[in-house]
N, C-alpha and C positions, 0 to 999 in steps of 0.2 A: 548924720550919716556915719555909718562904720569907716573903720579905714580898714583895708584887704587883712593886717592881723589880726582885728577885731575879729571882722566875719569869720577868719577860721579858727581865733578860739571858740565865737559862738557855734561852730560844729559839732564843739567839743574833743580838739585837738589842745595840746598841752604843747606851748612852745619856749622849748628852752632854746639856750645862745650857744654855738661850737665856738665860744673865744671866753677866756677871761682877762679881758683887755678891760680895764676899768672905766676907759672911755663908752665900751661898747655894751659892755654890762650895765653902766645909767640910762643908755640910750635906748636899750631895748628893756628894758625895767618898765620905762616910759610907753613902750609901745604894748606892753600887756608882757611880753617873755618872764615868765616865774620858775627860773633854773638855768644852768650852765653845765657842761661838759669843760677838762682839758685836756693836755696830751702834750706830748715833747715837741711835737710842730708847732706849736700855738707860742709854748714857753720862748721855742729857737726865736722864731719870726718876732716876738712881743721886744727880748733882748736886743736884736737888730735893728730895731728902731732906735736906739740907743736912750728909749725914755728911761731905764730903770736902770742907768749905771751907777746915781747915789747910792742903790740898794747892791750893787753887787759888790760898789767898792766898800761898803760898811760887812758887809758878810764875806770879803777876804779880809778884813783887818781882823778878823777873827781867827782866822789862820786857819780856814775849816778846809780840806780837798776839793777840788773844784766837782764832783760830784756833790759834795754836800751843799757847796752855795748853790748849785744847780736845784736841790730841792729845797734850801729856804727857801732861794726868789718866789718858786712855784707856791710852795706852802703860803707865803706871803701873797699872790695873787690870788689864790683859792681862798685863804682867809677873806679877805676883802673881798671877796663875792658871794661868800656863805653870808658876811653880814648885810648885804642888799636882801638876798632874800628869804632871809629866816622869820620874818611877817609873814612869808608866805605858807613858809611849812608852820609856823605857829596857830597860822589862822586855818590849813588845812589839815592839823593835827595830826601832821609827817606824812602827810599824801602827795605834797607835791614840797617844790622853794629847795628843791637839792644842789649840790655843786661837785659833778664827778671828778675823782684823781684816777689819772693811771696810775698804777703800780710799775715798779722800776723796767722799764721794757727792754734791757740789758738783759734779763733772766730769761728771755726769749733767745737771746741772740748767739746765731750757730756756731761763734768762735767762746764762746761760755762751756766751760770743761765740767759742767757738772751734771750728775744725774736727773731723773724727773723726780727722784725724791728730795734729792735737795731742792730743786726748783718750788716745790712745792710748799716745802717747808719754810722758803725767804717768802714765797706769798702768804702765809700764815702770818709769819711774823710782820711783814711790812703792813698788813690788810689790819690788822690788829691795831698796831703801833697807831700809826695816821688817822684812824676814822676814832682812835679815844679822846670823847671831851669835845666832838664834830659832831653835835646832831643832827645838821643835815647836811652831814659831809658823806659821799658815796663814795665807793670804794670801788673804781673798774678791774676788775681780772679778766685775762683774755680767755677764750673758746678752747684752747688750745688741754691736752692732758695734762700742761701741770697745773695749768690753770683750774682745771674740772676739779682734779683732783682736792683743792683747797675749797671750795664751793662748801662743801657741807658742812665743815668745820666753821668755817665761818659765820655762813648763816645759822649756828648755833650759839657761836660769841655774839650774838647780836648784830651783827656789821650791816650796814643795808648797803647791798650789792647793785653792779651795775654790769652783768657776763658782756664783754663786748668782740669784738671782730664774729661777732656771728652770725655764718650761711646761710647756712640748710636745716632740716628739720631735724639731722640726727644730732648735730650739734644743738643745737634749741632743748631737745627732748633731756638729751645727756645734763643738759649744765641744770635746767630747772626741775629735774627730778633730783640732783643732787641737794642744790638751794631747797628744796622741800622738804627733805628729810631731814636736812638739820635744821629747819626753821620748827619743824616737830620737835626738837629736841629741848626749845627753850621753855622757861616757866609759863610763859603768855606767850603772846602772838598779837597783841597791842601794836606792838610799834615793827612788826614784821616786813619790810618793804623791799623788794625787786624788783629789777626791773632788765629787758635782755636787748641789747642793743642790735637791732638787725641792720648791716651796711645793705643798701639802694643801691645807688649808679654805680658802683664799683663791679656787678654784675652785668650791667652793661657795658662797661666798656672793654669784661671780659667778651661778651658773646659776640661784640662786632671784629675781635680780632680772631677768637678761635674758633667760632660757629658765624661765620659768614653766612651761611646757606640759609638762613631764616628769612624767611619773605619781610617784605618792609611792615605788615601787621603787627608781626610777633618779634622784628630787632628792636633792642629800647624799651619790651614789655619784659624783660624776664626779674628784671629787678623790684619791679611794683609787682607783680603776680607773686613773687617768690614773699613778699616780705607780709601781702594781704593772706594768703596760704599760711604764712606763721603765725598775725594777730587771730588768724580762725582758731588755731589750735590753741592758743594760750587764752584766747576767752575762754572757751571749750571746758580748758582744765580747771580754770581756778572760780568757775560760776556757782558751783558747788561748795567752795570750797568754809563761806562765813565769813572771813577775813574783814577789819575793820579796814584796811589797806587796801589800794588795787596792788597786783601783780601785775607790769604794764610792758609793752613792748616800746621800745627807743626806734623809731627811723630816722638810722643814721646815715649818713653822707649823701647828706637830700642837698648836695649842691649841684646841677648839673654837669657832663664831662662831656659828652658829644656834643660834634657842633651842629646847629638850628638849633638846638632843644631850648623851649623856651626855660627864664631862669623859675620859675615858679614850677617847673614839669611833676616832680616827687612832692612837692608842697601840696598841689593840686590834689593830685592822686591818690594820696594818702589821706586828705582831708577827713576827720571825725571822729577820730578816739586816739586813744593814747597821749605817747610824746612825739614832735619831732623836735632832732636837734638840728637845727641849722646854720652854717657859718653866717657869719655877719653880713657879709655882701648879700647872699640870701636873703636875707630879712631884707635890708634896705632894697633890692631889687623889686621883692614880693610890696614892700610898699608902696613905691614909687607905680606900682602897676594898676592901682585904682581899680582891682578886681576882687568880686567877693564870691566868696569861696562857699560850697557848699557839702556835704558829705559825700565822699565818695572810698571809704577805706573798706566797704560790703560789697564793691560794684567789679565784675570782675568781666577781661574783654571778651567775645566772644568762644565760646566752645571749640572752633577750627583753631584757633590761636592756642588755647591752653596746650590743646592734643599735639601741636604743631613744636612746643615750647618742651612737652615733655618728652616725645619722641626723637628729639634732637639736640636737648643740652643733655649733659652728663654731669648730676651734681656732685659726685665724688670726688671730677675729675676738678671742678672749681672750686670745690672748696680747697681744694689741696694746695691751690694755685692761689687762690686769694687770700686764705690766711699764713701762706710763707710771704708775698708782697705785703701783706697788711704788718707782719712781726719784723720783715727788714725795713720799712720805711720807718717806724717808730726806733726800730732801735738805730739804724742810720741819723735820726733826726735827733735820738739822747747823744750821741755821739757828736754831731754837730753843732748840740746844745752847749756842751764841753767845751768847743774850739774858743768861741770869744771869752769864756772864763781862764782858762786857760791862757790867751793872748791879753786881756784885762790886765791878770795874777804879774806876767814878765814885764806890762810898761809901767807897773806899779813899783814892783818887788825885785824884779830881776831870776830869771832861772836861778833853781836853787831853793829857794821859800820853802822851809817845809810844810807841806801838804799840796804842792804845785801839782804834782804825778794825778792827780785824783782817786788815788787808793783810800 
């Protein structure tokens, strides 16, 4: 008998891990998961457990900025998870066995005095730098215009992208038309891979605070309708396209946020194609549920509900809203990242140490 991962890879869902927690990356290795996502919340939370203070006190002996030991430790756990699953992208010949980075999520952050050209140009260079010598290391860039703006450039250097915090359909349209142009630009298209990360519940928990008015049908539906509406169009585009690669949609933040909702609600929903990434409690939740999963990422709620959904959110107005909370939580949490390196560096070293500041 399947266990509930089983059956929803047998859907044909692709499930990566939202943790590169080493413990959590064996354990779901084990359970079928072939990929991982990370992000400065992950790295915060992973350092406060205090499992990885040999590694942070061996990368201040180096005298590096506490931003820089901030990106060894990272590079160091993302290393160690790239080598779990590079069987996988070997044996699926760069189709699947990836391990997402963010890119410095400071470069987002509203007290940063710099233009969208320079921002653009530090995501050139960092998207460059980090994915050389990573072949199934992904590269996330945010939705965001400086973010777009490095999209094409990159996917011409070869990088294989991971567009993340993204809404809506103009955002989706914007970043993968970009990604396509320069992935046109390179000698082949062998090893061409993207993929667009569309956030889930994060739209729910907008619509119950700022569109109340939705009947209990259509509250908790905008985020599964919104993210099946996107996998439409991005089959759509790239079916034509020949690609030895898929071009594949990410359902991201498939943890639930409302309360009743069962923990499997977006696992469910979304079941059949693509990726989902989902945090770890999530998986272990989904497994412990002794459910098996069937396709349902074609199945959309009724008609009164879509009309009900479209007539009454405003996607403009959410995206606006979601990807400023999505750019200060990250950069909130690189900044928080900082604090125990930082406090490490003084019971170590003493203020003073050069390179304590994190410049």
């Amino acid at each position: 008998m399947m266990t509930p991962l089983e059956s929803l890879i047998a859907t044909g869902t692709k499930v990566w891990l939202d943790s590169v927690d080493p413990g959590a990356v064996a354990r779901n290795r084990g359970w079928g998961v072939t990929g991982a996502t990370s992000n400065p919340t992950i790295v915060k939370e992973l350092i406060q457990t205090g499992r990885f203070d040999a590694a942070l006190t061996r990368f201040l002996h180096e005298d590096a900025g506490d931003q820089q030991v901030a990106w060894q430790l990272t590079d160091q756990l993302v290393r160690e998870a790239e080598a779990v699953f590079l069987p996988v992208w070997q044996a699926t010949h760069g189709d699947d066995g990836y391990v997402s980075v963010e890119l410095d999520p400071l470069l987002e952050d509203a007290n940063l005095v710099w233009s969208a050209e320079e921002r653009t140009r530090r995501y050139l260079e960092l998207g460059k730098e980090w994915s050389a010598g990573h072949p199934n290391r992904m590269i996330k860039v945010p939705n965001t215009p400086s973010g777009r703006a490095a999209l094409e450039e990159l996917a011409a250097a070869g990088v294989s992208l991971n567009v993340t915090l993204t809404f809506t359909e103009r955002q989706y349209v914007a970043a993968r038309d970009a990604v396509w142009r320069g992935a046109q630009r390179r000698q082949s298209l062998d090893w061409f891979k993207s993929v667009y990360s569309i956030f889930v519940s994060r739209l729910d928990v907008y619509t119950e605070k700022h569109v109340p008015r939705l009947s209990p049908a259509a509250q908790g539906q905008v985020g599964i309708v919104n993210a099946k509406r996107l996998w439409q169009l991005n089959q759509r585009f790239w079916a034509d396209k020949g690609l030895p690669l898929k071009q594949e949609i990410v359902f991201a933040s498939t943890g639930v946020k409302r309360q009743g909702d069962p923990p499997w609600k977006y696992v469910e929903a979304l079941a059949g194609s693509d990726i989902q990434t989902n945090p770890p409690e999530t998986n272990e939740r989904v497994q412990a549920s002794r459910r098996t999963f069937s396709r349902q990422v074609d199945r959309m709620p009724p008609a009164a509900v879509l009309t009900e959904i479209d007539d009454n959110v405003d996607m403009q107005d959410l995206e606006a809203a979601l990807v400023a909370e999505g750019l200060k939580k990250f950069a909130d949490a690189e900044k928080e990242l900082l604090t125990p390196i930082s406090e490490k560096r003084r019971s170590q070293f003493g203020v003073g140490r050069p390179g304590h500041s994190g410049e």
